[in-house]
Each structure stands twice: as structure tokens, then as C-alpha cells.
C-alpha positions in Angstrom: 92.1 -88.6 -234.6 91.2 -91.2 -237.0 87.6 -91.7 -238.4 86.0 -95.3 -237.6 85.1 -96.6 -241.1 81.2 -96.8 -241.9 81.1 -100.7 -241.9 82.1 -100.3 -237.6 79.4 -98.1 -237.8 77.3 -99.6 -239.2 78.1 -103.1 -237.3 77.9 -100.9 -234.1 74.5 -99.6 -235.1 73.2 -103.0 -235.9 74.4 -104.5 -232.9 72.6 -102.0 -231.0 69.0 -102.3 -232.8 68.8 -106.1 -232.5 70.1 -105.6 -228.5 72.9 -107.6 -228.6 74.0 -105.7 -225.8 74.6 -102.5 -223.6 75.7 -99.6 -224.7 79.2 -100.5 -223.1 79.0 -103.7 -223.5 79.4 -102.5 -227.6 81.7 -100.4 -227.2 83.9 -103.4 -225.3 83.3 -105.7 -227.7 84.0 -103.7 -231.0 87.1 -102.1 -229.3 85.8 -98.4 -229.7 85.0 -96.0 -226.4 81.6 -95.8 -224.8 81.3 -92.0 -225.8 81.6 -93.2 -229.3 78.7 -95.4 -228.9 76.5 -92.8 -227.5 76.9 -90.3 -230.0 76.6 -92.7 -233.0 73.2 -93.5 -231.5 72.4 -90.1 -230.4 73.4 -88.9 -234.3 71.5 -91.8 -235.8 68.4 -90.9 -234.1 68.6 -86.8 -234.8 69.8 -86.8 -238.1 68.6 -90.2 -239.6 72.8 -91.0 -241.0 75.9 -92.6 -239.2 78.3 -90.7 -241.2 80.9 -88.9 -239.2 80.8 -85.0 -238.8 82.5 -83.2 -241.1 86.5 -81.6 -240.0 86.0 -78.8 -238.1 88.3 -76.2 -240.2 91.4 -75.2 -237.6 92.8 -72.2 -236.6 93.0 -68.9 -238.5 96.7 -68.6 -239.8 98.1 -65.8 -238.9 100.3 -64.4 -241.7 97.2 -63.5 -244.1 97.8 -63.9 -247.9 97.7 -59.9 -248.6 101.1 -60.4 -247.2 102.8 -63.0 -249.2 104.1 -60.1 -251.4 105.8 -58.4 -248.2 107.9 -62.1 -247.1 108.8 -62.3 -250.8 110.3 -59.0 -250.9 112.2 -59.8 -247.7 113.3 -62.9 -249.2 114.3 -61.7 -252.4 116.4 -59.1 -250.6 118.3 -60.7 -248.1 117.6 -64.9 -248.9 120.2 -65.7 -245.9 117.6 -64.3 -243.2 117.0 -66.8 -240.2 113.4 -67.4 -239.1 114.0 -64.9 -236.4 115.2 -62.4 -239.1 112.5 -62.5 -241.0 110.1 -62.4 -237.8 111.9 -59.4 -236.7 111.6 -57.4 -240.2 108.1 -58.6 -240.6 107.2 -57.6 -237.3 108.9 -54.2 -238.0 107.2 -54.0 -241.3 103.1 -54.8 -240.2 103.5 -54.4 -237.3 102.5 -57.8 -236.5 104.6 -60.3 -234.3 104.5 -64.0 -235.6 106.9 -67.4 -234.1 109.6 -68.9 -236.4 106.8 -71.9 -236.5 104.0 -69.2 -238.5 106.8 -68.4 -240.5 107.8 -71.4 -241.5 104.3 -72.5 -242.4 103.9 -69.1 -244.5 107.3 -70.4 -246.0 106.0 -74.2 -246.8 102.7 -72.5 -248.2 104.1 -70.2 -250.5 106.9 -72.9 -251.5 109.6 -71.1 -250.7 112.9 -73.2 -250.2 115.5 -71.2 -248.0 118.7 -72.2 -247.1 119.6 -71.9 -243.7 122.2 -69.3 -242.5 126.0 -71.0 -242.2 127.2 -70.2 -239.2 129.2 -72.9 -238.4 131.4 -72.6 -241.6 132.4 -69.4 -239.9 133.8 -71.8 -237.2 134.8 -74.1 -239.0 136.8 -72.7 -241.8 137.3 -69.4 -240.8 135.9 -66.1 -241.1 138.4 -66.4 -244.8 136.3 -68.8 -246.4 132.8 -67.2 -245.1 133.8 -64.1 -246.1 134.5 -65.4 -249.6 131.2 -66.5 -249.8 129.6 -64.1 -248.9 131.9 -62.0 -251.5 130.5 -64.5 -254.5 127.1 -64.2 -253.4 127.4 -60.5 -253.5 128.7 -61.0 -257.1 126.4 -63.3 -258.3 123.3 -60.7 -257.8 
């Protein structure tokens, strides 16, 4: 959710002091809810500011940094691993279980490109050409 700017605030507040209306007749006519209101006033008078709390943080991710080093090593072995994969090894690894969307995060974090898995060239041109490929990669390490 967005922040209101500190000149609403502030507009908001003023409106209030000189009693150009109800609580909820503000919050109509600046556009903003009546909650709003009442805790800008309720703030203003506790702590003396209208500035707007500070982000509360979020949740705890749960691939920790210690860890980084064990999805690198996963990923410098086998670089074609799906999401699942690499939830599956890491899971087998520490014992942890994570969702593709953790890992994907951990992935984005650590800026770590990965090229998804090609199945459909299987499909498409034949288990030949994916086999060839995956002949070359072998080569290239």
C-alpha cells in the first residue's frame, strides 16, 4: 500500500485543528478512509509528528545465506536442474523443504541466471538433436 504524502497530511491535520469538519467528513472530502483519519490524529497527539510509520520488515526468507554456497554447488554441477530439481537436492542436502517460488527468490538474490530445462526440443526435433546437445554440453565442461 502506498504512503499519503506529508502535504495530505498535513492538509488533513489542519483541516482537523481549525474544525472544518468531522472526522468523516475529512476523510470524504480529502478522498482518504476514515481509519486513516483517526490514526493520523491519534499519532499526532502521542508522538507530536504525522510522519508515517516506518515498513514493517516482512517475512524471514527461508533459504538462509549460510547456504548460498550449497545452491551454487548444485548449480555449478548440474546448471539444467528445474526448480523442482534443485528443491529436491536441496531438500535432500539440509534437510530443509523450500517451493520453486523460495527458490527462485534465492536464485534472483544471488544473481544467478539459469536457463530453463528444453524439453520441448525433445518433441520437437527429436530425441537426435537433444541428444546432441546434450553431447556438446558434456564437451564443453
Amino acid at each position: 500500500m502506498k504512503v499519503y504524502s506529508y502535504d495530505l497530511r498535513k492538509k488533513v491535520l489542519t483541516a482537523y485543528r481549525n474544525r472544518e469538519g468531522s472526522m468523516r467528513q475529512l476523510a470524504e472530502r480529502f478522498a482518504v478512509s476514515l481509519t486513516f483519519v483517526f490514526n493520523l490524529i491519534k499519532n499526532f497527539r502521542q508522538n507530536g509528528h504525522i510522519r508515517p510509520k516506518p515498513h514493517g520488515g516482512g517475512n524471514k526468507a527461508v533459504i538462509s545465506i549460510e547456504n548460498y554456497e550449497i545452491i551454487s554447488e548444485i548449480i555449478g554441477k548440474k546448471p539444467d536442474m528445474t526448480l523442482k530439481e534443485l528443491c529436491e537436492y536441496y531438500e535432500h542436502k539440509c534437510g530443509k523443504k523450500v517451493s520453486k517460488s523460495s527458490m527462485d527468490r534465492t536464485l534472483k538474490k544471488m544473481k544467478i541466471t539459469r536457463k530453463k530445462k528444453s524439453l520441448r526440443s525433445e518433441k520437437r526435433y527429436g530425441k537426435s538433436k537433444a541428444a546432441h546437445r546434450r553431447i556438446l554440453s558434456e564437451n564443453i565442461r
